[in-house]
C-alpha positions, 0 to 999 in steps of 0.5 A, a space after each residue: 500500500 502507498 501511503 502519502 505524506 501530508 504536508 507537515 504541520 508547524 508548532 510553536 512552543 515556549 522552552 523557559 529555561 532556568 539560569 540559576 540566580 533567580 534568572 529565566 530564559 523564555 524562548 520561542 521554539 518555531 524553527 529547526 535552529 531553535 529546537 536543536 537550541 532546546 535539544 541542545 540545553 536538555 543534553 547538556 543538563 543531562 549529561 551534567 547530571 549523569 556526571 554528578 550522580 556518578 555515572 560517569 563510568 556508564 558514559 566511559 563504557 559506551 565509548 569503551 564498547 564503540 572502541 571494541 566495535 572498531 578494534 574487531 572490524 574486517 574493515 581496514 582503518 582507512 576504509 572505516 573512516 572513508 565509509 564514515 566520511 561517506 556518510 556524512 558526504 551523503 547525508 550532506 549532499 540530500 540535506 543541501 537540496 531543498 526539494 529532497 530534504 524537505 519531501 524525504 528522511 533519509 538514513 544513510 550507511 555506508 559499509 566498503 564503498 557502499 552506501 545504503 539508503 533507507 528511511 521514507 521518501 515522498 514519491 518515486 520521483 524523489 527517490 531516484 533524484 536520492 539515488 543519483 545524488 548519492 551516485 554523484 559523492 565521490 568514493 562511493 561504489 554502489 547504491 543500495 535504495 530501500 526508501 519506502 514510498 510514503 510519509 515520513 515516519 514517527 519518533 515512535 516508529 523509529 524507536 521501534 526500529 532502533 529497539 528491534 536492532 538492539 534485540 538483533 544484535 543481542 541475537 547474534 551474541 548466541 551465535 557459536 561458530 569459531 572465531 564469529 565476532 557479532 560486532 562484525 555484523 552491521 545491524 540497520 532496522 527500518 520499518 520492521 525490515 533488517 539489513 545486514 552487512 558485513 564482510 562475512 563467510 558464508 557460514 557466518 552469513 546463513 548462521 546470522 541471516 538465520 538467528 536475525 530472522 527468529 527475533 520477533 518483530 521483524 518482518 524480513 531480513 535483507 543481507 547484504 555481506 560481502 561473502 569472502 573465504 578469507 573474511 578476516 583478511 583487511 581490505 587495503 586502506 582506503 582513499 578518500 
């Protein structure tokens, strides 16, 4: 079924925000410069108090587990930092069109070269001229779009997404063949769909594609690994 995206409703709202010494801000929240402002003043609050009640080592170890994350990828150094720089080339050239910008949400990951988009586009028109502007970034070998024709999706509905990636990568954890890493495996959940990617052999592929289509929720698993018999062999760095 097409479902069409309404034209998006605008909304006013005041943030009051407390300065300390008596002293309030009142400010209007009518752009999208004004509520990251707000969003802005909130995770610094937020922050500031995790610190304070001693969570500090919570935050740390966010950062640890992303560390291990990098340490453990079949991906060279170069090419993750050429796949992230993808990412935001990508990102940066749709938001720097109006026209797509504004008729689209668009999420974007890039895996050795490859950039997959997914996320809502307006009309089908829309998500061809996403595609060629994403062909168009230098550095990027292939385009794989799995935008969906139709409105823009909730706050609601993309937490679902991110909670369904969680519980697929704690799936992975089960997995028991020798030297299966699950952090190797990307994990990318939209609308119920899973994508899956990664530099893998063939038996890592199946026994992933398998556990990840067992979790509940999800309505079908997409793979897209790179299959190689010599998966923990690096690629040469990479060039942008």
């Amino acid at each position: 079924m097409v479902r069409r995206r309404n034209a998006e409703q605008g909304f006013t709202a005041i943030a009051i925000w407390h300065m300390g010494g008596g002293r309030y801000i009142m400010r209007h929240l009518e752009s999208k410069a004004d509520i990251c402002w707000f969003m802005k003043k909130i995770l610094s609050l937020l922050i500031a108090t995790l610190l304070l009640q001693g969570c500090a080592p919570l935050l740390l170890g966010g950062a640890a587990t992303a560390g291990v994350g990098v340490a453990h990828d079949r991906r060279s150094t170069g090419t993750l930092i050429d796949d992230n720089t993808l990412e935001v080339k990508v990102k940066g050239t749709i938001a720097s069109n109006k026209l797509l910008a504004d008729n689209s949400n668009v999420s974007v990951t890039g895996y050795n070269g490859m950039v997959l988009l997914t996320g809502e586009a307006f009309d089908d028109n829309i998500r061809q001229q996403i595609t060629a502007m994403a062909k168009s970034v230098p550095g990027v070998k292939r385009v794989e779009n799995q935008l969906v024709i139709g409105r823009r999706s909730t706050f609601m509905e993309r937490a679902y997404d991110s909670k369904q990636t969680a519980k697929v990568k704690t799936a992975l954890l089960d997995i028991k063949l020798p030297g299966f890493d699950p952090t190797r495996v990307k994990v990318v959940t939209e609308h119920g769909y899973t994508y899956l990617l990664g530099i893998v052999s063939r038996e890592e592929a199946e026994a992933a594609a398998s556990v990840a289509s067992r979790v509940t929720g999800v309505k079908e698993v997409v793979t897209m690994f790179e299959i190689s018999n010599d998966p923990s062999a690096h690629n040469l760095s990479g060039t942008l």
